[in-house]
C-alpha positions in Angstrom: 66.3 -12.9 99.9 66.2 -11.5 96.3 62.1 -12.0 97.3 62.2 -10.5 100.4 64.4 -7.1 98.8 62.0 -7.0 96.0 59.0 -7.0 98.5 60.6 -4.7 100.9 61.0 -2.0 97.7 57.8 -2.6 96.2 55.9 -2.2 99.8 58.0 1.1 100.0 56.9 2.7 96.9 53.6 1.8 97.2 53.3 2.9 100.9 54.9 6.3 99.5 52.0 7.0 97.2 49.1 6.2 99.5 50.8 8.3 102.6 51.1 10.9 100.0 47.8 11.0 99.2 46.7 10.4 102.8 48.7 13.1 103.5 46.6 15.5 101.2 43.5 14.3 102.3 44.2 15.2 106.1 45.4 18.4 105.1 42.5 19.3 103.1 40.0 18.2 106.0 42.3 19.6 108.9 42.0 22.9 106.9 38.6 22.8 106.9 37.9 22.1 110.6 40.7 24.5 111.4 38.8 27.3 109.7 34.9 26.4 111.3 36.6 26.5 114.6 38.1 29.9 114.7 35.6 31.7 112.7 33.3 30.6 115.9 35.8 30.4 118.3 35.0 28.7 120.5 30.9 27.8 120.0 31.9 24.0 118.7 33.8 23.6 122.3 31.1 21.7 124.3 29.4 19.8 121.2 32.6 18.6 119.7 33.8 17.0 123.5 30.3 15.9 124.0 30.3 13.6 120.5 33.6 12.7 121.2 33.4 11.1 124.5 30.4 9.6 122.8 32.5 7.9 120.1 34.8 6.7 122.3 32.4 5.0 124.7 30.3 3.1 122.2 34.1 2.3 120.1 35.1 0.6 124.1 31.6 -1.3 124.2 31.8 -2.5 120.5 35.7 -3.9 120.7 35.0 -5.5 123.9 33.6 -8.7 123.0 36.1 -9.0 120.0 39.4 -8.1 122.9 37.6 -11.1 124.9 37.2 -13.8 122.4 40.8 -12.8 120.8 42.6 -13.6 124.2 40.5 -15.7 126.2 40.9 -15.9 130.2 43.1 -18.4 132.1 39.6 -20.0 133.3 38.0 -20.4 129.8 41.4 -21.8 128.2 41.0 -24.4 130.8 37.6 -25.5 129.8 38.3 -25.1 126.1 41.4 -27.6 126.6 39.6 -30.1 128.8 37.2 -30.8 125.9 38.1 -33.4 123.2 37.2 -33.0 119.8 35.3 -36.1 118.4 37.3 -39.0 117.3 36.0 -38.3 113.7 37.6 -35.5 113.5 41.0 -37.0 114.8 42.2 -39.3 111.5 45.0 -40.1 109.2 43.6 -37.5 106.5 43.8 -34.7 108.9 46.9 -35.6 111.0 49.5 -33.0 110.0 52.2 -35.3 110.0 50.5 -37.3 107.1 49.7 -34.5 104.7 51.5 -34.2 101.7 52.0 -30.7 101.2 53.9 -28.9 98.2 54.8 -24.8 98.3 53.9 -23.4 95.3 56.2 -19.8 95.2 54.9 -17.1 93.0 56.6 -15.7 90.2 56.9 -11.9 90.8 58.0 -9.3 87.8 60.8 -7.4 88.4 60.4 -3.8 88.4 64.2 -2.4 87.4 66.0 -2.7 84.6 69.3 -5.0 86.0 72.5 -4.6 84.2 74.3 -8.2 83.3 77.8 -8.7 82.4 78.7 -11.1 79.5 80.3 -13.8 80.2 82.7 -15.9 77.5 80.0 -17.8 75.5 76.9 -15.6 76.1 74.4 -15.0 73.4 71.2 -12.5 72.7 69.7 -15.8 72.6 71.5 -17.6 76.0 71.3 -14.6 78.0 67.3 -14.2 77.4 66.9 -17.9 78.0 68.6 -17.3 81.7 65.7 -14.1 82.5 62.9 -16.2 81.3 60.3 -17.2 83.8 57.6 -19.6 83.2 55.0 -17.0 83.4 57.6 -14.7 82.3 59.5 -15.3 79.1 62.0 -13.1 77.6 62.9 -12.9 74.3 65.8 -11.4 72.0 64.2 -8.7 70.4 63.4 -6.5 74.3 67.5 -6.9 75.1 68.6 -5.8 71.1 66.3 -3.2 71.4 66.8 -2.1 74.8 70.6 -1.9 74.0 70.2 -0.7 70.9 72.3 -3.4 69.4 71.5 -6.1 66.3 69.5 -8.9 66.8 73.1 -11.2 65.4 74.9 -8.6 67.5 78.4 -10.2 68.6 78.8 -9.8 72.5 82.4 -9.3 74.2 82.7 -11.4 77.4 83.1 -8.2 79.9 80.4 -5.8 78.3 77.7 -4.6 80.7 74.1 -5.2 78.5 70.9 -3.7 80.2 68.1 -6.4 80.8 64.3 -5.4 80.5 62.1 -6.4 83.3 59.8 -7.8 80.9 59.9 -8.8 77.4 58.1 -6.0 75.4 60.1 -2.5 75.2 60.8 0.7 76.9 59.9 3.6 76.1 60.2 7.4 77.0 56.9 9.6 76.3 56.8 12.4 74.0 54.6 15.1 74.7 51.1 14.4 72.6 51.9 10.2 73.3 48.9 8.0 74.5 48.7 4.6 76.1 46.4 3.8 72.7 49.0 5.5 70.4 52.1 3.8 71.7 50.3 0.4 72.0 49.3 1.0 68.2 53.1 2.0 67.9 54.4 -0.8 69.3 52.2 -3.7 67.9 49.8 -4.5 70.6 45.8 -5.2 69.6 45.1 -2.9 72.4 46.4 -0.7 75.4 45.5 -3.0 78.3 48.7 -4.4 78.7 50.0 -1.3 79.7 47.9 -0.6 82.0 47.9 -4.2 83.8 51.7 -3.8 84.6 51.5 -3.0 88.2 54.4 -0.7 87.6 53.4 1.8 85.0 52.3 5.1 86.9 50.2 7.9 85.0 49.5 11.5 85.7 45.7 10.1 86.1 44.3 6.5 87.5 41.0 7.3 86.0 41.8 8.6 82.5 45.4 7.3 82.2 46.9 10.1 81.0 50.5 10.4 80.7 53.3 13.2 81.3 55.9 14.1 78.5 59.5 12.7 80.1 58.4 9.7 82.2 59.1 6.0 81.5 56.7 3.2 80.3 56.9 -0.3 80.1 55.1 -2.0 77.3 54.8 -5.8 77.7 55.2 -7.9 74.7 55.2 -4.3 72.4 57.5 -5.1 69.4 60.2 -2.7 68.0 59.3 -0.6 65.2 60.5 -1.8 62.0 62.9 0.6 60.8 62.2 2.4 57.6 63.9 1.2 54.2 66.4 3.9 53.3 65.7 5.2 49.9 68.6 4.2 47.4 68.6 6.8 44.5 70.7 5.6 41.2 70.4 7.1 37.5 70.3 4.0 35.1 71.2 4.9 31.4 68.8 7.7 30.0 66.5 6.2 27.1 65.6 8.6 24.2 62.3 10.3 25.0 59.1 9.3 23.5 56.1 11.0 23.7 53.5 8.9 25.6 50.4 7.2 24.1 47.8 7.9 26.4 47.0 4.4 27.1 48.6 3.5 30.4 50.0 0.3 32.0 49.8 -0.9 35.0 52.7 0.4 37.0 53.1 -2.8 39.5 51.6 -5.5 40.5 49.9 -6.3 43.5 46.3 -5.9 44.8 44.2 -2.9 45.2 43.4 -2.1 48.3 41.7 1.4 47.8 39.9 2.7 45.0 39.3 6.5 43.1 37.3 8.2 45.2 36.4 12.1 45.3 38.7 12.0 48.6 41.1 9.8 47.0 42.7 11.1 44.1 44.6 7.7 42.8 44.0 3.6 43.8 46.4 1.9 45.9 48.3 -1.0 45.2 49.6 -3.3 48.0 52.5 -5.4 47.9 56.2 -6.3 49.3 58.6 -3.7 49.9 61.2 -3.8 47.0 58.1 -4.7 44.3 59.6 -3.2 41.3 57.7 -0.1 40.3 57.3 1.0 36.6 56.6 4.0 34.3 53.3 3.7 33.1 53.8 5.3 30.0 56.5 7.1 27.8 57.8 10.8 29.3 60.1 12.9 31.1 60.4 12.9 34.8 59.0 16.2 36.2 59.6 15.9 39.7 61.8 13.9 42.3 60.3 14.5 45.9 62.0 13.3 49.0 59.3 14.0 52.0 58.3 12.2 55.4 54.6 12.9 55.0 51.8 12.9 52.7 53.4 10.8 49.4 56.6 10.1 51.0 59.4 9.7 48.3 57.6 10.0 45.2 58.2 10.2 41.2 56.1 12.4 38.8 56.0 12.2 35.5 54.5 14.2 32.6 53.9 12.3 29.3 52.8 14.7 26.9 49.1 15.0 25.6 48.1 16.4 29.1 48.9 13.4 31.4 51.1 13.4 34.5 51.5 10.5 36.8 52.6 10.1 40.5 54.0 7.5 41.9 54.2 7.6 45.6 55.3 6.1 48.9 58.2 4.5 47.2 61.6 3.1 49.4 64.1 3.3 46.1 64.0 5.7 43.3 65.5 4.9 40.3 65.2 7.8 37.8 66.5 11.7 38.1 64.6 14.7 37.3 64.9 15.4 33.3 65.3 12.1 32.6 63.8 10.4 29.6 61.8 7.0 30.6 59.9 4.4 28.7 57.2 2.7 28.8 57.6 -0.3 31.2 61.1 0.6 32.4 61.6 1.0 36.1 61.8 3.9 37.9 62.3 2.8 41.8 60.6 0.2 43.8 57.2 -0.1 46.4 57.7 0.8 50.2 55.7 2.6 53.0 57.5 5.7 53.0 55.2 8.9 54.1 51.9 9.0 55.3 51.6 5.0 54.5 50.5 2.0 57.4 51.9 -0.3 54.9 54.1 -1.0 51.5 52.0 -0.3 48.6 52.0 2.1 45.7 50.0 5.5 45.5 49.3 6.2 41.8 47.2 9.2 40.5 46.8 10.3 36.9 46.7 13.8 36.3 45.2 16.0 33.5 45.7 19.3 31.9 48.2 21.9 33.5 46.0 21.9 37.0 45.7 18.7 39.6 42.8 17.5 38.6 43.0 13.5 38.9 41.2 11.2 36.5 40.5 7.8 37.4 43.1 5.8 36.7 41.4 2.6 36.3 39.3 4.0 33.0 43.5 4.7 31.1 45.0 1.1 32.8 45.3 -1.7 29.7 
């Protein structure tokens, strides 16, 4: 029955859009024939009965063989059931009664979200195990982040939780949003998926396009991993000393890019939380909080003509006017800012302009 109700809506809402668009189309073309006719009113009479008589003559002649051989006469039905098939034909393999046979049912996605009540003893975990389908597993993650709810989340027997149709997630476009940009968003290689569940609609079939306001589902898309809060503290202020131009390396990690006349600093990849140092002796100049280019980010100006940034970081450590050391730490690496991953952005600047110096030739 379940089957049957699913069918019976699907069949609906597809038979909706194509008598829409049928719709159009016979309007268009009605339209059309509406305005030849009266602008000759009258001319098209005779030719237009004469080619229809036509088409309906030669559509009788072509259909009546097929009418014939569909329902055959008493007399024919008679002769067909006096003949008897060869006794080759009549064995054990093809005697119906013999045949093993085995249904094989199968497994449709639903389309709605479905609401589910916890009962005493539910889990995340128990309650995805009961929606999974051979061909159609669900997991943990789709329910937390459908409900907005931890993945270790404690549920109350009696609380109504919301279960995707599909493991993936569920999104709401934003005006500017793509299929390609929220499959990047949402951790899939590419945007296919989208498209191949038969229940995603777009503004247009051919190009895919999507309207600000309407509802995707993204199968097997992975929640966003929520950015690192920044955690600011003032550790005890060392006496200033003026730096020695000689810098050290401010993490550790691997470079992943280089200087470059488009790239003002090298980049240093690592774990979120890798502790972050001051290169060199100074005072900090500037504490910046941002959600773009550097992110939250740490400059410091060490005397002789030297500034240093430090840049995408998830925890800042150090206060503006404060005195630092060489080798002490000033916050830790994240992917805050214009970032597609934890590392740290380090420039070296000279004189009292921005121009940036490779940092690589002052690194001992």
């Amino acid at each position: 029955m379940q089957d049957l109700s699913e069918f019976g809506r699907t069949l609906l809402w597809y038979g909706q859009r194509k008598l829409a668009v049928a719709g159009m189309v016979f309007e268009t073309g009605k339209g059309l024939v509406v305005e030849v006719l009266k602008a000759r009113r009258g001319t098209y009479q005779k030719p237009f009965l004469h080619v229809g008589m036509i088409f309906l003559t030669a559509t009788a002649m072509l259909s009546a063989p097929i009418i014939v051989n569909s329902y055959p006469t008493s007399a024919s039905s008679s002769l067909i059931s006096s003949q008897t098939p060869p006794s080759a034909v009549l064995n054990a393999a093809t005697d119906a009664t013999n045949v093993d046979t085995v249904t094989i049912e199968s497994e449709k996605p639903r389309r709605d979200v479905v609401d589910y009540i916890v009962q005493p003893g539910d889990t995340l975990s128990s309650i995805a195990k009961k929606y999974s389908g051979t061909n159609n597993p669900m997991d943990v993650d789709s329910i937390a982040y459908l409900n907005n709810i931890a993945d270790t989340a404690t549920l109350r027997p009696g609380d109504t939780i919301k279960i995707p149709p599909v493991a993936g997630v569920i999104v709401t476009v934003k005006s500017g949003d793509t299929i390609d940009s929220l499959a990047k968003k949402y951790g899939l290689a590419s945007a296919q998926p989208i498209v191949d569940w038969p229940y995603n609609t777009f503004v247009n079939d051919e190009t895919f396009s999507l309207a600000a306001g309407q509802t995707i589902v993204i199968p097997s898309g992975k929640p966003p991993a929520a950015a690192p809060a920044p955690v600011f503290s003032t550790p005890s202020v060392s006496l200033f000393a003026q730096g020695s131009g000689v810098l050290a390396w401010p993490t550790q990690g691997i470079i992943t890019q280089y200087f470059s006349w488009y790239h003002n600093g090298v980049d240093i990849a690592n774990n979120i939380g890798t502790p972050v140092y001051a290169a060199d002796s100074g005072i900090v100049e500037s504490v910046i909080i941002e959600e773009h280019d550097y992110g939250h980010h740490i400059i410091i100006n060490h005397g002789n003509g030297l500034r240093t940034l430090y840049g995408h970081l998830s925890e800042i450590w150090v206060s503006v006017g404060q005195s630092v050391v060489r080798g002490q730490q000033i916050g830790r690496m994240g992917s805050t800012g214009r970032s597609t991953g934890p590392h740290l952005h380090f420039t070296v600047y000279s004189g009292p302009g921005i121009a940036a110096l490779n940092p690589l030739t002052l690194l001992k």
